[in-house]
C-alpha positions as CSV (number, residue, x, y, z in Angstrom):
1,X,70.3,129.7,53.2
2,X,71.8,130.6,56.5
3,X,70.9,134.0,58.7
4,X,73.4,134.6,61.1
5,X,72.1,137.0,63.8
6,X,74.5,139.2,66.0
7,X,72.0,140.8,68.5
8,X,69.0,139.7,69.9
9,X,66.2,141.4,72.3
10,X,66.2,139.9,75.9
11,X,62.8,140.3,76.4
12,X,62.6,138.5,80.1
13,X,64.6,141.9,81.1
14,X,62.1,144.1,79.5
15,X,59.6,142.6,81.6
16,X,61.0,142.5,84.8
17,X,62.3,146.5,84.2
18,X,58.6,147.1,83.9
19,X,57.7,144.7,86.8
20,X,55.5,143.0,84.8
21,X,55.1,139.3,84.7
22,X,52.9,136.9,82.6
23,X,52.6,135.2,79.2
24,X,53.0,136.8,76.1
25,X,48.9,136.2,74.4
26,X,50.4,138.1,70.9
27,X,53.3,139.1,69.3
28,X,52.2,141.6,66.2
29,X,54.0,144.0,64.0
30,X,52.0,147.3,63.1
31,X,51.6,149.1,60.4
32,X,53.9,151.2,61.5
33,X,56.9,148.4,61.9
34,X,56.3,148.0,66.2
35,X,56.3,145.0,67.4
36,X,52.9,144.9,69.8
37,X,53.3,142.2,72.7
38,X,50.4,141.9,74.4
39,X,50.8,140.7,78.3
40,X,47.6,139.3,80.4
41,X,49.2,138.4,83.8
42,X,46.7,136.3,85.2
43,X,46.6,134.0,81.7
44,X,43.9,132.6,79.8
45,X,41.8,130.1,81.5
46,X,40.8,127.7,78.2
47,X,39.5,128.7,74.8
48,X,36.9,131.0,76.3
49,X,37.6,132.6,79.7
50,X,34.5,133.8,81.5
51,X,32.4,136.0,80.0
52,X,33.1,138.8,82.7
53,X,37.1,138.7,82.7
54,X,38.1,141.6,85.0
55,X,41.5,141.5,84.2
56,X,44.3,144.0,83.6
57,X,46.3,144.2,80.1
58,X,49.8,145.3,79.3
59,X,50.8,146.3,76.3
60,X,54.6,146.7,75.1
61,X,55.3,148.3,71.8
62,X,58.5,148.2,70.4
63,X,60.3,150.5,68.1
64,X,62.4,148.3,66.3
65,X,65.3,148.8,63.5
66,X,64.9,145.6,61.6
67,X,67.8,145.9,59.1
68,X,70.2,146.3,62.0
69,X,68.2,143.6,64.2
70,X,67.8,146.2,67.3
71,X,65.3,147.5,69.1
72,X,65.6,151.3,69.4
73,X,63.3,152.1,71.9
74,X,59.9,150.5,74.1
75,X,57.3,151.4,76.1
76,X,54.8,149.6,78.1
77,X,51.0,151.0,78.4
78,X,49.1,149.8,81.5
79,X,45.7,149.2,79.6
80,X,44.0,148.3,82.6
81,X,41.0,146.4,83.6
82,X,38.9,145.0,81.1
83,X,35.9,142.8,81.2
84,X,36.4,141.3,77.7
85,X,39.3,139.0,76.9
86,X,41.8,139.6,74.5
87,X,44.3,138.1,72.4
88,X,45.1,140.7,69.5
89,X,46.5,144.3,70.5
90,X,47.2,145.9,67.2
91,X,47.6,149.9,66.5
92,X,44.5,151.2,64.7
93,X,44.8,155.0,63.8
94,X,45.8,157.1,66.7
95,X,44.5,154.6,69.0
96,X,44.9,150.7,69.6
97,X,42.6,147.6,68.5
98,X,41.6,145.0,71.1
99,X,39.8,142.1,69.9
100,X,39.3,138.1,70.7
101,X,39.9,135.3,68.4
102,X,36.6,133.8,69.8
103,X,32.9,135.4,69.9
104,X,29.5,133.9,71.0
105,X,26.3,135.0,68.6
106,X,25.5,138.0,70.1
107,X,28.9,139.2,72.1
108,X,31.1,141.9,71.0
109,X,34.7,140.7,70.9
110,X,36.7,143.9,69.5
111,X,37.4,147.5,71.2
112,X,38.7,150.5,69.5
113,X,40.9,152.0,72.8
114,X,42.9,155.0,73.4
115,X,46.3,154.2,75.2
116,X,45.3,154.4,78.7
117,X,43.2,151.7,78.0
118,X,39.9,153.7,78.1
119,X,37.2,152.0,75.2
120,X,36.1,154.8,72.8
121,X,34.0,152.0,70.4
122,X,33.2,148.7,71.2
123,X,32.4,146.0,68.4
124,X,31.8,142.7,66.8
125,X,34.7,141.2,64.2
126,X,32.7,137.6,64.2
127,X,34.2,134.0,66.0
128,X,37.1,132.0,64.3
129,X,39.4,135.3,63.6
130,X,42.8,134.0,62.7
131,X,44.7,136.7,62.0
132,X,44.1,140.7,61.9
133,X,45.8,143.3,59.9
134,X,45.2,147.2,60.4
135,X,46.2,149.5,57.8
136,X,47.7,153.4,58.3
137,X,43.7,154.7,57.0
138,X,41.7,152.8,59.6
139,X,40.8,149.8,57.4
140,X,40.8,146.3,59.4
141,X,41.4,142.7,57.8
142,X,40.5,139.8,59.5
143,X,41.0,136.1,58.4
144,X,39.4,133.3,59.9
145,X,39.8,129.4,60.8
146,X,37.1,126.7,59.8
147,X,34.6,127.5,62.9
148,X,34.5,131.4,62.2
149,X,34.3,130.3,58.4
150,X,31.3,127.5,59.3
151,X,30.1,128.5,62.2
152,X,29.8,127.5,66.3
153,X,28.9,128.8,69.2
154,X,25.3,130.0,67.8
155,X,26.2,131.4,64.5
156,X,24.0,130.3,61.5
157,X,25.5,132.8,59.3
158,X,28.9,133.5,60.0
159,X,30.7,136.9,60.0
160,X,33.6,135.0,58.2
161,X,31.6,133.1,56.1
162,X,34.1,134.1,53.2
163,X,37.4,133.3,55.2
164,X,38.5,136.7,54.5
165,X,37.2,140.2,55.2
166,X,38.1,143.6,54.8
167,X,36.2,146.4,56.7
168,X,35.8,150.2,56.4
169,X,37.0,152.8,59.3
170,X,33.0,152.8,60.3
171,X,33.9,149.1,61.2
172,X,31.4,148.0,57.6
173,X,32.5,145.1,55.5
174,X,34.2,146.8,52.3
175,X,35.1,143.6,50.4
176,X,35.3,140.1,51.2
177,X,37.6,136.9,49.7
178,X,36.2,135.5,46.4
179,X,38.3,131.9,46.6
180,X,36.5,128.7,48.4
181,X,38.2,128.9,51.6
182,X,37.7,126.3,54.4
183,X,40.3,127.8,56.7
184,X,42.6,130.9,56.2
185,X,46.1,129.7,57.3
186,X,47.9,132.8,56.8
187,X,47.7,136.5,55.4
188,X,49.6,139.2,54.8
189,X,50.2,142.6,52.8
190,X,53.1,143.5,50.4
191,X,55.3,146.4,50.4
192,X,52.9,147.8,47.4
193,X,50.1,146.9,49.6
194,X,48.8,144.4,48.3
195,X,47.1,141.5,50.4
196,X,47.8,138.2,50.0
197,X,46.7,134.9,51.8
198,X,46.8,131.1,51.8
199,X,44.4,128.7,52.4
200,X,42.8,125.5,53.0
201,X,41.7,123.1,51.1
202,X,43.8,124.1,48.4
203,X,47.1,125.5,49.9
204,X,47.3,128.3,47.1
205,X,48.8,131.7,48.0
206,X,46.8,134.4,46.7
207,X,47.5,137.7,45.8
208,X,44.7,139.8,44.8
209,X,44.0,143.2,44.6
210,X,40.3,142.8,45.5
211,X,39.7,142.8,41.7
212,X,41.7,140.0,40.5
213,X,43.5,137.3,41.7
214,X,47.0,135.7,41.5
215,X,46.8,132.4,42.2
216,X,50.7,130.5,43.5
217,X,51.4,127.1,44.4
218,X,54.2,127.1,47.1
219,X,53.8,123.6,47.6
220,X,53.2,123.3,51.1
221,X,50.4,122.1,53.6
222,X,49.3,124.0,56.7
223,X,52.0,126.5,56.7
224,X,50.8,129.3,59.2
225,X,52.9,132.7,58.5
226,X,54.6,134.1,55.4
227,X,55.6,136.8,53.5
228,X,56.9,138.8,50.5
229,X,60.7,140.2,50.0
230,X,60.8,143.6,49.7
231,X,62.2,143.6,45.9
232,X,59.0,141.5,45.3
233,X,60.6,138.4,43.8
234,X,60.4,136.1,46.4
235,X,58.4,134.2,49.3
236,X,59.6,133.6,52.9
237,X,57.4,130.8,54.0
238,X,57.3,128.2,57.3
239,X,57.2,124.7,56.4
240,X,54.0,123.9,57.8
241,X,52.4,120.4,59.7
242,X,54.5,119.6,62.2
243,X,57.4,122.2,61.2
244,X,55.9,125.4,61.4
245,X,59.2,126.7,63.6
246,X,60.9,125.8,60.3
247,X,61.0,128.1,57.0
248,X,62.3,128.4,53.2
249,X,62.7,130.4,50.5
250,X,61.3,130.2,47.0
251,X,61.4,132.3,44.0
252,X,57.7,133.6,43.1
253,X,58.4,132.3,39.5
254,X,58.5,128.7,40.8
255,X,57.4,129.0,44.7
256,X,57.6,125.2,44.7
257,X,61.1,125.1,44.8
258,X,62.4,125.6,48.5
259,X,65.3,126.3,49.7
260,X,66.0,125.6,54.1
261,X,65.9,129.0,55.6
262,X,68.8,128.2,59.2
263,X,68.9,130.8,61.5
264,X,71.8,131.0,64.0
265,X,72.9,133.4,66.7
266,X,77.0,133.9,66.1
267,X,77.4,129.8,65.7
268,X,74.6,128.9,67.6
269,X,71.8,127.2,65.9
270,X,68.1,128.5,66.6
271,X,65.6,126.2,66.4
272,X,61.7,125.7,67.9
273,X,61.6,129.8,67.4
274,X,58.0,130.9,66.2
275,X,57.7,133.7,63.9
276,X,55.5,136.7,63.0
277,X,55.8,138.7,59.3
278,X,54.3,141.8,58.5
279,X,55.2,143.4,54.8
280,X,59.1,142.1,54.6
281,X,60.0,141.9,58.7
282,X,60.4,139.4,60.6
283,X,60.1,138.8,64.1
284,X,61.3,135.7,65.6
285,X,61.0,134.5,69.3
286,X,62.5,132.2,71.5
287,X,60.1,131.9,74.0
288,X,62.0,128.9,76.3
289,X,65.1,131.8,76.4
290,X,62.9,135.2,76.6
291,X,65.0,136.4,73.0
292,X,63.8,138.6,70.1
293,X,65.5,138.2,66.6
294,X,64.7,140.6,63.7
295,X,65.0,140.3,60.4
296,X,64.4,142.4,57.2
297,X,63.7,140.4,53.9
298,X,64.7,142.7,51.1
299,X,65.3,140.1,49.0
300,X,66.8,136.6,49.2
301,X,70.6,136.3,48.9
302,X,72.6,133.4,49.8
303,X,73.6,134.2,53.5
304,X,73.4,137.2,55.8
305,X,74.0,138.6,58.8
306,X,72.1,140.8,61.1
């Protein structure tokens, strides 16, 4: 399957309009389809930075029109200095989300901020988060990787125990993942909102509605990122150890057979691009040439063009 794009976002300009330079820590989309970059100039200094950062945040958010692969408008939001490090900026509510992947027994690593940067709640999500999902009624999801799921850093009893968790808008656990996980690869929600998510050790893809489960074999190890076509028949999938710049495409009635996903700008072929899905978009970057591709997966037909 071949996706041929004919625009792309030059992000390196958007930065240097806004005089802003530094290394992308995030690249989300929101529950509202914007794409949420998250900029730290200074950069990280190892897995944990110290434990007083001082440093300032920007955050872009992009209004983007994914069918037509263009961005229709941005903004960037000077966050300002924070003492705690972060490395998810996602829209939650009316406000925005801060957290860290990483947490020490005791620390908070998660901020609830308005969007001049000024904390209105300040919180712990547990270490080892993976990935995070807000939803339009304040609900958060947050997946986590073996040492959130097994603990380190002084946690006997992890927060992420489960591997998956959803909490409530008073920041409660509401539900948590039923499946053995050792290590949440990948999550994300359908266009009927349902959540779904792959894991380790048994590279299923599950889609549950927090009653019951539906269990898929796509066939793959370590994959990182997926999603679901809009029309619900199909799964959008990167190819995992060692390939995860790579993807396919696989019918959910037999998920095991793939089909090479090659994207292209006009007749140039894209390759080494990481990508970020939320419902049926699809963000990819090049981050050697600064460039943005969208795509929208409403279903999966033979070749298009954006």
């Amino acid at each position: 399957m071949k996706i041929t794009f004919r625009s792309f976002l030059d992000l390196d300009s958007i930065y240097k309009i806004s005089g802003i330079q530094g290394r992308a820590l995030s690249y989300i989309i929101g529950f509202d389809g914007k794409i949420n970059i998250l900029i730290r100039p200074e950069g990280m200094n190892g897995m944990f930075a110290d434990k007083v950062s001082d440093s300032r945040y920007y955050l872009f958010i992009l209004d983007a029109d994914y069918i037509n692969s263009v961005v229709l408008s941005w903004e960037c939001l000077d966050l300002g200095i924070h003492k705690m490090n972060y490395t998810f900026a996602l829209p939650y509510m009316d406000n925005i989300l801060l957290a860290d992947t990483r947490c020490r027994y005791g620390d908070n690593n998660a901020v609830i901020a308005d969007k001049h940067g000024d904390i209105l709640r300040e919180f712990c999500l547990g270490d080892g988060i993976a990935d995070i999902i807000t939803t339009p009624d304040g609900e958060l999801i947050t997946s986590y990787f073996d040492e959130g799921i097994f603990g380190n850093y002084g946690w006997n009893e992890p927060v992420g125990a489960n591997g998956l968790v959803v909490w409530d808008n008073d920041i409660n656990i509401k539900w948590e993942a039923d499946t053995c996980i050792d290590d949440c690869y990948a999550m994300n929600v359908d266009e009927t909102d349902h959540l779904w998510y792959y894991y380790y050790s048994d590279f299923r893809l599950i889609r549950t509605d927090r009653r019951k489960n539906t269990v898929y074999d796509p066939k793959v190890s370590c994959a990182n990122s997926f999603l679901i076509t809009a029309d619900g028949q199909s799964l959008v999938m990167n190819c995992g150890y060692r390939h995860n710049s790579e993807s396919f495409a696989a019918p959910l009635s037999d998920p095991g057979i793939h089909e090479d996903i090659e994207l292209y700008y006009h007749s140039e072929k894209l390759t080494g691009l990481s990508a970020r899905f939320y419902r049926s978009y699809a963000v990819f970057v090049d981050e050697n040439s600064g460039r943005m591709f969208l795509q929208y997966f409403n279903n999966i037909p033979k070749d298009q063009t954006s």
